[in-house]
Structure formats: C-alpha cells, structure tokens
Biopython code that builds the backbone (N, CA, C, O; Angstrom):
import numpy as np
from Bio.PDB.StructureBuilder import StructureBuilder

atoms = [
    (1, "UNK", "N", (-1.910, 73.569, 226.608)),
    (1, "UNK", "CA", (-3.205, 74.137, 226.924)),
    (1, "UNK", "C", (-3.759, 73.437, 228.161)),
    (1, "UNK", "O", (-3.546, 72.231, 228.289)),
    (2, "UNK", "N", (-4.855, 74.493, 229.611)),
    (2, "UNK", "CA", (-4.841, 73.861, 230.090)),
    (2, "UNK", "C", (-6.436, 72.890, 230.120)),
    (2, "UNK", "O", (-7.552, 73.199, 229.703)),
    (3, "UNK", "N", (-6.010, 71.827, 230.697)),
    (3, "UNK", "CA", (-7.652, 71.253, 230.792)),
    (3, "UNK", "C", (-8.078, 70.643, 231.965)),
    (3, "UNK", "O", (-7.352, 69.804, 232.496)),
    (4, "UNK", "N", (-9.185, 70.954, 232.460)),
    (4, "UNK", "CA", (-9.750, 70.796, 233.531)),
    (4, "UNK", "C", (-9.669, 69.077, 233.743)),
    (4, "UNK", "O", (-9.486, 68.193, 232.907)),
    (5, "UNK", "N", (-9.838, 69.021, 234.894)),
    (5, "UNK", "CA", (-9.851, 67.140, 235.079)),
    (5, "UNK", "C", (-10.994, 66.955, 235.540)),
    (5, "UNK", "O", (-11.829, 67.850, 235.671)),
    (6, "UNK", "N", (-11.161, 65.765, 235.840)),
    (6, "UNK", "CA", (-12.768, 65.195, 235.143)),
    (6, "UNK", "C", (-13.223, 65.365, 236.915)),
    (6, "UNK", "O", (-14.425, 65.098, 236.931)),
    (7, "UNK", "N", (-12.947, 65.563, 237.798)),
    (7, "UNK", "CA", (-13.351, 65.684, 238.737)),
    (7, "UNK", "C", (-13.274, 67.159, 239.541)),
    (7, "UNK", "O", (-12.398, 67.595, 240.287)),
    (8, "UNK", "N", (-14.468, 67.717, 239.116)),
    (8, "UNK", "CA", (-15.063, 68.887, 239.652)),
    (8, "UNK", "C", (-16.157, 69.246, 239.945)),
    (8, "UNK", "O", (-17.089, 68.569, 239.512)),
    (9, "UNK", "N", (-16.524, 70.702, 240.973)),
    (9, "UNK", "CA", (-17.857, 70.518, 240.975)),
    (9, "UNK", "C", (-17.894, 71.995, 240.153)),
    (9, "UNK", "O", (-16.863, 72.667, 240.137)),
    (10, "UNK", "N", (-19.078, 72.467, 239.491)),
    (10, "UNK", "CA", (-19.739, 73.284, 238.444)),
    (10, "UNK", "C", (-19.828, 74.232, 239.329)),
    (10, "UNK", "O", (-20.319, 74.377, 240.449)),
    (11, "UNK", "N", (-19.052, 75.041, 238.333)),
    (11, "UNK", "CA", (-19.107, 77.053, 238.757)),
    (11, "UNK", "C", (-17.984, 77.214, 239.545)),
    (11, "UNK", "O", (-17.906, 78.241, 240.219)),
    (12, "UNK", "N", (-16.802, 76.115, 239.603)),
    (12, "UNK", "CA", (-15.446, 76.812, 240.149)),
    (12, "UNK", "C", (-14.256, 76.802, 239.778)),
    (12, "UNK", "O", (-14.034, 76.574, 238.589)),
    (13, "UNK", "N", (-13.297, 77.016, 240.573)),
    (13, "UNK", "CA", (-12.160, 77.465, 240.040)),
    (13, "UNK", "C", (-12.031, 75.586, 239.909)),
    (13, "UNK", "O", (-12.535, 74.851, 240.757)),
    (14, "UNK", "N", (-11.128, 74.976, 238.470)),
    (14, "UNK", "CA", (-10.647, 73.796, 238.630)),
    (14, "UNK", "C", (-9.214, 73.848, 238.780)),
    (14, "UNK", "O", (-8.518, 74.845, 238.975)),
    (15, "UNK", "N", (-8.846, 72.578, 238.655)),
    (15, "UNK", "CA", (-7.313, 71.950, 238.842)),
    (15, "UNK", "C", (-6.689, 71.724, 237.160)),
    (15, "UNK", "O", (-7.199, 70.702, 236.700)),
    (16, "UNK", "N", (-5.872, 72.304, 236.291)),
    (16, "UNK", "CA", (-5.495, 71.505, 234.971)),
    (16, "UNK", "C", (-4.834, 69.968, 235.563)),
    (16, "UNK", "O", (-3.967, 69.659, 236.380)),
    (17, "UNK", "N", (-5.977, 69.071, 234.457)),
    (17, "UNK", "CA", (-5.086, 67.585, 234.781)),
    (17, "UNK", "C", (-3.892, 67.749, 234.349)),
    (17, "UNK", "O", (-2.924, 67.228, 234.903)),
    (18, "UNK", "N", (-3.806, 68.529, 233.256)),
    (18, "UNK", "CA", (-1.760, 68.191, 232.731)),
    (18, "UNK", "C", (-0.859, 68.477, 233.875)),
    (18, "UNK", "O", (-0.036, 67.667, 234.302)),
    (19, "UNK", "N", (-1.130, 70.145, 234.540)),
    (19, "UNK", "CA", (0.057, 70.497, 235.013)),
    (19, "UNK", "C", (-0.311, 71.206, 236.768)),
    (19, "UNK", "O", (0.551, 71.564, 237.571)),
    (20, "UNK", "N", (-1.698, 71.240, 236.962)),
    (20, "UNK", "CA", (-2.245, 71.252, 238.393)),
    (20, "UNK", "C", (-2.333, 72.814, 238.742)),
    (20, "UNK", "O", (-2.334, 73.231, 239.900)),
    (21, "UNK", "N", (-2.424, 73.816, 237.340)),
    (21, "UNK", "CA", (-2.483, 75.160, 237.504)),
    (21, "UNK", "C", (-4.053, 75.447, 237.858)),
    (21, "UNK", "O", (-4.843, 74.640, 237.368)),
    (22, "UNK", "N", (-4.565, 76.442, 238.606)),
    (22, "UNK", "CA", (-5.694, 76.847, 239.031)),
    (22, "UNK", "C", (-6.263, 77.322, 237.404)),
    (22, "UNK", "O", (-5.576, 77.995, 236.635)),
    (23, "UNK", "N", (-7.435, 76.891, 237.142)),
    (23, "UNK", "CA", (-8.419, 77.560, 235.722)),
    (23, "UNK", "C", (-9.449, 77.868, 235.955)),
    (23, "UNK", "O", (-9.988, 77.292, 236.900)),
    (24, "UNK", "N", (-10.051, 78.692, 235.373)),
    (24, "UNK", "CA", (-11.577, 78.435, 235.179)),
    (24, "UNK", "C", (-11.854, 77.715, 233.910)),
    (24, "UNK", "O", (-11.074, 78.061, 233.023)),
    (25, "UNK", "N", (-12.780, 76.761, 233.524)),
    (25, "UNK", "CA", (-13.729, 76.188, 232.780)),
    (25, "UNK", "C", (-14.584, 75.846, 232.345)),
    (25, "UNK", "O", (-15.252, 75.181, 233.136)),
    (26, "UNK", "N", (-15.110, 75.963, 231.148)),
    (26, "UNK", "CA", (-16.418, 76.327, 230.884)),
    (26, "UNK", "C", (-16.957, 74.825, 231.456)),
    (26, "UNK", "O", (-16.175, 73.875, 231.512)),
    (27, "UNK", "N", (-18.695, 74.683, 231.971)),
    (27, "UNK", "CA", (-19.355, 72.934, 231.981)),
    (27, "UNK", "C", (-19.511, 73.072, 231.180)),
    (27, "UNK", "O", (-19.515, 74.094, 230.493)),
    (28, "UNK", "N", (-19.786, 71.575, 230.894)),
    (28, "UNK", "CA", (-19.734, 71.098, 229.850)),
    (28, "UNK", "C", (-21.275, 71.595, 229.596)),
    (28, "UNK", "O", (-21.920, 72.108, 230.511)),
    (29, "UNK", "N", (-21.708, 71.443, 228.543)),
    (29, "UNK", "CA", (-23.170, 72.107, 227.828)),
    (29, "UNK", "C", (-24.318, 71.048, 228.969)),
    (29, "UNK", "O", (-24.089, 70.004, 229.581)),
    (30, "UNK", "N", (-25.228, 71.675, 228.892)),
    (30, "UNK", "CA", (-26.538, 70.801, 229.782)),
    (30, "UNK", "C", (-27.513, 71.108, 228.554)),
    (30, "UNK", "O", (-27.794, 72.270, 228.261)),
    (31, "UNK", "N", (-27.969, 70.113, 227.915)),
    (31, "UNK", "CA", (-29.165, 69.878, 227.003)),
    (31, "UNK", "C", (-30.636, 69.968, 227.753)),
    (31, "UNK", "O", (-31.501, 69.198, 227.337)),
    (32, "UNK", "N", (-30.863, 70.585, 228.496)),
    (32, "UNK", "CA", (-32.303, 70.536, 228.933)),
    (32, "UNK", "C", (-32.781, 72.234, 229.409)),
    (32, "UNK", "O", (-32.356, 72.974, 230.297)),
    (33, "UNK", "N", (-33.735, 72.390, 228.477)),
    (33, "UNK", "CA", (-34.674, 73.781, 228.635)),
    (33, "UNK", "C", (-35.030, 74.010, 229.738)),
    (33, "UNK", "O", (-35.342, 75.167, 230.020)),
    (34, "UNK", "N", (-35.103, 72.884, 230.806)),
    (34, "UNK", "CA", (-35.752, 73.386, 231.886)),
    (34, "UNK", "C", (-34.516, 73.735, 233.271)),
    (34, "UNK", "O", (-34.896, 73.925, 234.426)),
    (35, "UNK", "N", (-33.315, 73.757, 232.933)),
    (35, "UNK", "CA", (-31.794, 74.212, 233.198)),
    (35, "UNK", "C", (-31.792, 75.709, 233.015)),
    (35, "UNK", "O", (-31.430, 76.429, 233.945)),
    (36, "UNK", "N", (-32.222, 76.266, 231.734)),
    (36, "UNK", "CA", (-31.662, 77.029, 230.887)),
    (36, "UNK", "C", (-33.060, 78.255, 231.363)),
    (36, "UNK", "O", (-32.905, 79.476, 231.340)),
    (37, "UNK", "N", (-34.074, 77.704, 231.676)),
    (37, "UNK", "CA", (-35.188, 78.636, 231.974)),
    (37, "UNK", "C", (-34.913, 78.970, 233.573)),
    (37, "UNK", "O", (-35.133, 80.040, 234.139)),
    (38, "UNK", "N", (-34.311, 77.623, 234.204)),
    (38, "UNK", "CA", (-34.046, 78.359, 235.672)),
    (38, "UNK", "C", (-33.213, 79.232, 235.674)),
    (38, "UNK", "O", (-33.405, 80.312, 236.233)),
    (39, "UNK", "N", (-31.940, 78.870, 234.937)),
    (39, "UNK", "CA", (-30.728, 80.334, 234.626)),
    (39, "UNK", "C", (-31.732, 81.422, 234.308)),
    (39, "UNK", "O", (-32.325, 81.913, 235.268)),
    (40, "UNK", "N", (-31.953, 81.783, 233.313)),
    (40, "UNK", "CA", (-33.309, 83.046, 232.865)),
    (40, "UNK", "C", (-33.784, 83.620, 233.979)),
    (40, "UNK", "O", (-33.646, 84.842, 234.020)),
    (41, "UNK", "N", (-34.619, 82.793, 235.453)),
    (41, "UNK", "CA", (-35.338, 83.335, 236.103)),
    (41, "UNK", "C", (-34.356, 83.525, 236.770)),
    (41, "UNK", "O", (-34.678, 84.480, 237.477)),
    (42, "UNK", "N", (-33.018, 83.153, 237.104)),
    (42, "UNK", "CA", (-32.018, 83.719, 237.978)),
    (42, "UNK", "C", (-31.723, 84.893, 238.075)),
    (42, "UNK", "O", (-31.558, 85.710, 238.981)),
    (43, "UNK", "N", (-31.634, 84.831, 235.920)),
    (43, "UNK", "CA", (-30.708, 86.539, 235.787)),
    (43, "UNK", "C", (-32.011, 87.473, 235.557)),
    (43, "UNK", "O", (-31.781, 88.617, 235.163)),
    (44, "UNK", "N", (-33.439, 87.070, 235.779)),
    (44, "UNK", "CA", (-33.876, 88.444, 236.209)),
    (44, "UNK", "C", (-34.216, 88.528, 237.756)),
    (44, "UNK", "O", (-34.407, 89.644, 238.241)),
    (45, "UNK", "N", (-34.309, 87.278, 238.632)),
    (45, "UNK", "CA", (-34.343, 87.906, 240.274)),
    (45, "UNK", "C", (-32.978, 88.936, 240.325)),
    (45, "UNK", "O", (-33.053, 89.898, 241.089)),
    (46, "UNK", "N", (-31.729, 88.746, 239.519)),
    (46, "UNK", "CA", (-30.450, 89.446, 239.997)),
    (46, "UNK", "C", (-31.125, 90.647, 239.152)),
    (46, "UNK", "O", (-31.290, 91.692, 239.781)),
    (47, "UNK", "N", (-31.477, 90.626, 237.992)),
    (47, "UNK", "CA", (-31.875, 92.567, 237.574)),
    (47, "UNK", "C", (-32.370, 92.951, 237.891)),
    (47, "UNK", "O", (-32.717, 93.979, 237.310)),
    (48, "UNK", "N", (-33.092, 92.561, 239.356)),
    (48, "UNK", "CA", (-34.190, 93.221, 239.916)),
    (48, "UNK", "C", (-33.318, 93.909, 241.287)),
    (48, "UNK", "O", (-33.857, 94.821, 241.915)),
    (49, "UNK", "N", (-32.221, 93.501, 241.610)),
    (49, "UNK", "CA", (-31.664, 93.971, 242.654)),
    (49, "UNK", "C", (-30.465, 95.010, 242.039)),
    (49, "UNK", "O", (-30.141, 95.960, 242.753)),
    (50, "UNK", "N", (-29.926, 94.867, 240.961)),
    (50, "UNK", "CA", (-29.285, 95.995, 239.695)),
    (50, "UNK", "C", (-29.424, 97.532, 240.333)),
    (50, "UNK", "O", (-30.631, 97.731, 240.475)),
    (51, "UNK", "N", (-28.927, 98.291, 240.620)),
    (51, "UNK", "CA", (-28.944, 99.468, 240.654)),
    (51, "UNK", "C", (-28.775, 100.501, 239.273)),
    (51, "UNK", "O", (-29.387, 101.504, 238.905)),
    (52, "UNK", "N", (-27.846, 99.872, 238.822)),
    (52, "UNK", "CA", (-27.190, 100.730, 237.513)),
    (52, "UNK", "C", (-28.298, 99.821, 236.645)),
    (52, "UNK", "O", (-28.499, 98.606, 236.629)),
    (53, "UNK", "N", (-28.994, 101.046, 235.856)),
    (53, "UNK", "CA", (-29.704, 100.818, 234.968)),
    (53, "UNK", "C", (-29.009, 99.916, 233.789)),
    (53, "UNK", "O", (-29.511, 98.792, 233.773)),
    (54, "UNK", "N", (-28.227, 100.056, 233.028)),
    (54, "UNK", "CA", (-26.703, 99.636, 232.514)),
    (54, "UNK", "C", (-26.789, 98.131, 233.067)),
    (54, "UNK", "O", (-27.027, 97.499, 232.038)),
    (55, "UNK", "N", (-26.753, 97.576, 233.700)),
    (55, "UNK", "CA", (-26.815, 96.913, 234.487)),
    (55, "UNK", "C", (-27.650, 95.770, 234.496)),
    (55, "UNK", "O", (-27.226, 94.618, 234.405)),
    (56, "UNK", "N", (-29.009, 96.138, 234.622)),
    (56, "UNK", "CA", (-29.424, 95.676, 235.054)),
    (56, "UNK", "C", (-30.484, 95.663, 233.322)),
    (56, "UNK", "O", (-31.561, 95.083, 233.462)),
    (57, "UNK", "N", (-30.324, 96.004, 232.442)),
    (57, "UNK", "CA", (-29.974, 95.694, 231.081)),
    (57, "UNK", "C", (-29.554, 94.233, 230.866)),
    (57, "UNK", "O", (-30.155, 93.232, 230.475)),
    (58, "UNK", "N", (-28.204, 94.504, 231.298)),
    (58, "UNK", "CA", (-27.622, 93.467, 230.157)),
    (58, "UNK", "C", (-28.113, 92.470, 230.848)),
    (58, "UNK", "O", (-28.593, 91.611, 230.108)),
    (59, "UNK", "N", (-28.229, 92.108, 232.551)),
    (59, "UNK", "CA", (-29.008, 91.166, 233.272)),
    (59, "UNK", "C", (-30.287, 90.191, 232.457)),
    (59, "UNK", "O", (-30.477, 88.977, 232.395)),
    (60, "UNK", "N", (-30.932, 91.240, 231.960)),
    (60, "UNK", "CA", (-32.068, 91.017, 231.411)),
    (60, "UNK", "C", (-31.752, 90.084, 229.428)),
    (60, "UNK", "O", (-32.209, 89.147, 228.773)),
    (61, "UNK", "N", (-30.839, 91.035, 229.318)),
    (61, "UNK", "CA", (-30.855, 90.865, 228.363)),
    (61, "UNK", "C", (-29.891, 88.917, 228.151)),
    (61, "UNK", "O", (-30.180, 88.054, 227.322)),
    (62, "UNK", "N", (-28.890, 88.863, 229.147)),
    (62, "UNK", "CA", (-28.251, 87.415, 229.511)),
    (62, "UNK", "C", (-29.902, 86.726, 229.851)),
    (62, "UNK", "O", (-30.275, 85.944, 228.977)),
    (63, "UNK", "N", (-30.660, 86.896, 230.745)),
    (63, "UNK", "CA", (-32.179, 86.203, 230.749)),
    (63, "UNK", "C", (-32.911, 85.812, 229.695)),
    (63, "UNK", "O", (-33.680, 84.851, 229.720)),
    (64, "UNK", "N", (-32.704, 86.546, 228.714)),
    (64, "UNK", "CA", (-33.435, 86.977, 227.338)),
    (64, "UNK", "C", (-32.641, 85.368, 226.646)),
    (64, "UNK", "O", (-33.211, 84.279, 226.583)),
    (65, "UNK", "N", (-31.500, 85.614, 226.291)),
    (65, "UNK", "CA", (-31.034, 84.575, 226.005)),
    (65, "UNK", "C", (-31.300, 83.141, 226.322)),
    (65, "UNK", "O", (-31.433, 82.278, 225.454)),
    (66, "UNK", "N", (-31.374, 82.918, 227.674)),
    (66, "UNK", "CA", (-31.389, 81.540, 228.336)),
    (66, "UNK", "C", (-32.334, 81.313, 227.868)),
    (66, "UNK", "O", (-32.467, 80.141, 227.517)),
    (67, "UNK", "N", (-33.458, 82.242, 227.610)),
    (67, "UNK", "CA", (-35.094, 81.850, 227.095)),
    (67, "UNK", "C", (-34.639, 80.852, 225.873)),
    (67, "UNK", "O", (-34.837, 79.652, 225.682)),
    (68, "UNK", "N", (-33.969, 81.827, 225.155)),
    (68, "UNK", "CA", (-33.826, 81.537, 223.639)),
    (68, "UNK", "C", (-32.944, 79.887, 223.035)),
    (68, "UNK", "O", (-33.140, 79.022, 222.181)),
    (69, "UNK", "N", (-31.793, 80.243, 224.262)),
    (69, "UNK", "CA", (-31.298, 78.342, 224.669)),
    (69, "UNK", "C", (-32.577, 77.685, 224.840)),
    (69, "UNK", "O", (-32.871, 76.703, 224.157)),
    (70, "UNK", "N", (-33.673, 78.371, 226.073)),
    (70, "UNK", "CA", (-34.335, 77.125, 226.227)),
    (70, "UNK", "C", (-35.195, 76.607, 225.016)),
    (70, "UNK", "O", (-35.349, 75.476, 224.555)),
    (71, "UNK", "N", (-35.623, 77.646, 224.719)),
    (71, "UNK", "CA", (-36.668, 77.449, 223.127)),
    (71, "UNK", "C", (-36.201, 76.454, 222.079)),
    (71, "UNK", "O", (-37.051, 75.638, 221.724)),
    (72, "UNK", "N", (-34.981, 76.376, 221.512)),
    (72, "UNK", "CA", (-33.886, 76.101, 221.085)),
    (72, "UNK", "C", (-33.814, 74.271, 221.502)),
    (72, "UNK", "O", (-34.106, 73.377, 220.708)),
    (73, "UNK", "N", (-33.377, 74.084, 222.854)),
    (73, "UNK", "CA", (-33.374, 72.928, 223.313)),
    (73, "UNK", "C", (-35.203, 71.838, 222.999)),
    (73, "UNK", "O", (-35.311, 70.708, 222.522)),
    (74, "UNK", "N", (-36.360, 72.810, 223.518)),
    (74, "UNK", "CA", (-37.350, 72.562, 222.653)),
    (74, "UNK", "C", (-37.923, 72.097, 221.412)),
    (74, "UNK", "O", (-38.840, 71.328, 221.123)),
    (75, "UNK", "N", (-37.142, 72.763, 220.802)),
    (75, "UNK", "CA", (-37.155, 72.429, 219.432)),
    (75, "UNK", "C", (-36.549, 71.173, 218.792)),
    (75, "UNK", "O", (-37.015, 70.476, 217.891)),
    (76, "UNK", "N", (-35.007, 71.007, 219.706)),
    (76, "UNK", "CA", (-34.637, 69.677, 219.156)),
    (76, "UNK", "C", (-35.415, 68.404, 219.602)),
    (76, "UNK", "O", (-35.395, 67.339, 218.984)),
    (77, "UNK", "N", (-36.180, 68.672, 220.881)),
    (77, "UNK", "CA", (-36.905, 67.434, 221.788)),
    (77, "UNK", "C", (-37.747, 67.590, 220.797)),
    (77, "UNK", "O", (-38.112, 66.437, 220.569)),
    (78, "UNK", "N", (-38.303, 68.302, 220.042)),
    (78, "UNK", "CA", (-39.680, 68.240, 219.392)),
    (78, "UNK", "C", (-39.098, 66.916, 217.726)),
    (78, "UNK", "O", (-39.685, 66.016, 217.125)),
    (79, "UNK", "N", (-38.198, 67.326, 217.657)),
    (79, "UNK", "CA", (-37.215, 66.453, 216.398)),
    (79, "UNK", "C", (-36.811, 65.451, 216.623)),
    (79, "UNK", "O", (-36.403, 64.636, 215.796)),
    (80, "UNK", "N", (-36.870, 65.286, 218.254)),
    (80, "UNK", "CA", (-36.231, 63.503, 218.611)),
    (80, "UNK", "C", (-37.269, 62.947, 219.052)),
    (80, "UNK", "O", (-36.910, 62.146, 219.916)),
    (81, "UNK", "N", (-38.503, 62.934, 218.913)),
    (81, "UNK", "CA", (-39.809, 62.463, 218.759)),
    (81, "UNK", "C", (-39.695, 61.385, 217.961)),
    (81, "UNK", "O", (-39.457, 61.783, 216.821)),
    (82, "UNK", "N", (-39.757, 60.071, 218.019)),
    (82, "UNK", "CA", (-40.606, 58.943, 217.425)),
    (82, "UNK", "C", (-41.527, 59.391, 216.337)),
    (82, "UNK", "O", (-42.547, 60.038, 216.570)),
    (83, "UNK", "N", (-41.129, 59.020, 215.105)),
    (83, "UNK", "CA", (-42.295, 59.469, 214.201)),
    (83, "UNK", "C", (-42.922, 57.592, 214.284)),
    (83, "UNK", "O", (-42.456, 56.480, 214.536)),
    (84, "UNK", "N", (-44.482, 58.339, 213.813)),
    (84, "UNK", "CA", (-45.169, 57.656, 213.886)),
    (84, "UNK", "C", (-45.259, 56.988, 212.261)),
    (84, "UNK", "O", (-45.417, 57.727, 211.289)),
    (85, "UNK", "N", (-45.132, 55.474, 212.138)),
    (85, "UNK", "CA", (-44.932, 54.892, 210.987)),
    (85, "UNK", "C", (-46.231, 54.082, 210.447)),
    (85, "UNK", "O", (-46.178, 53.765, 209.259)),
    (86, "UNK", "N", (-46.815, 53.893, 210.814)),
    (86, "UNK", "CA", (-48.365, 52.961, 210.459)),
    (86, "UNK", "C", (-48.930, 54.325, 209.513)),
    (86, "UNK", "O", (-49.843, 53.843, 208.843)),
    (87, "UNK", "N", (-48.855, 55.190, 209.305)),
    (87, "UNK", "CA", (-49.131, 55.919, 208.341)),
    (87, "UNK", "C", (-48.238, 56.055, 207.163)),
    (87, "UNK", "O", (-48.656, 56.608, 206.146)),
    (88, "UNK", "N", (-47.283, 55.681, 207.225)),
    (88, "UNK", "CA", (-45.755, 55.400, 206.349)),
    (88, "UNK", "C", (-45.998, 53.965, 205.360)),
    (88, "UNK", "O", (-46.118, 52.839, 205.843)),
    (89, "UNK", "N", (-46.031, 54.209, 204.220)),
    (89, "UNK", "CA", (-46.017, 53.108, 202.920)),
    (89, "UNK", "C", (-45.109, 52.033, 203.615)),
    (89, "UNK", "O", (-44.028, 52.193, 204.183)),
    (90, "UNK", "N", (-45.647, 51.200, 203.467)),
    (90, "UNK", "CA", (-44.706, 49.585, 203.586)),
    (90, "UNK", "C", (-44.246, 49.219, 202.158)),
    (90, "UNK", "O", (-43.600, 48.190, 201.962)),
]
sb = StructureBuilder()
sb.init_structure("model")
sb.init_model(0)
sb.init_chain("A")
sb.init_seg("    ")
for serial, (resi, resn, name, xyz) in enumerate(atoms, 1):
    if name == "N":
        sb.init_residue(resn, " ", resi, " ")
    sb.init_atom(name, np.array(xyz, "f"), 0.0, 1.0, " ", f" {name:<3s}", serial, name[0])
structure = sb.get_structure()
C-alpha cells in the first residue's frame, strides 16, 4: 500500500515513501473550526461562479458540511475547557 512521505506540501500530488509512485493523499485532519469555516466560505465563493445548477448544489451543499465540521470542532473546544473545581467537594 502506498504512503505518502512525511515531506509534502497540502493539496498535491505526493511521492509513496515505500516505492516513489506518484499518489494523491488525504492531509492529515486539521482540528480547528476556523480552517473548516474558511473551506465553507470557499465552497460557496466557487457556487457562486457554478453555472450548472447541479452544480452549484452540491458546492453548497460540500459548504454546508464544513459548517457542520466546524460546529463539531466547537463543541469539542467547549469539552476541553478547564472545569472549574473550587465548587467541587474536597
């Protein structure tokens, strides 16, 4: 199987470290909502230039999503919060 080597830049074709065949590969995940909301506003400046209705749909609808990553990523920052313990039984 192939796997990308650790030296690349994001959104291209890589190199497999095993055997030096051209791949594409997914990045690795980015944990931050405010990543995931710029993707969103990307894929609707691009559905706005969409001709095919079809199109410019699913645009929206890939936007729709990133929201939903970002919300998502939100939610866990809201869970890795410091709880506050001076209200907590000793």
């Amino acid at each position: 199987m192939h796997q990308p080597s650790p030296e690349y830049l994001p959104w291209q074709l890589r190199e497999c470290a095993q055997c030096g065949a051209d791949i594409i590969a997914p990045d690795p995940p980015v944990e931050n909502s405010d990543f995931w909301r710029k993707r969103a506003e990307e894929a609707r400046t691009l559905s706005e230039r969409m001709v095919d209705a079809y199109t410019k749909v699913l645009m929206l609808g890939i936007a729709e999503t990133y929201e939903r990553i970002a919300a998502s990523y939100d939610l866990i920052a809201n869970f890795e919060q410091p709880l506050d313990t001076k209200y907590m039984g000793d």
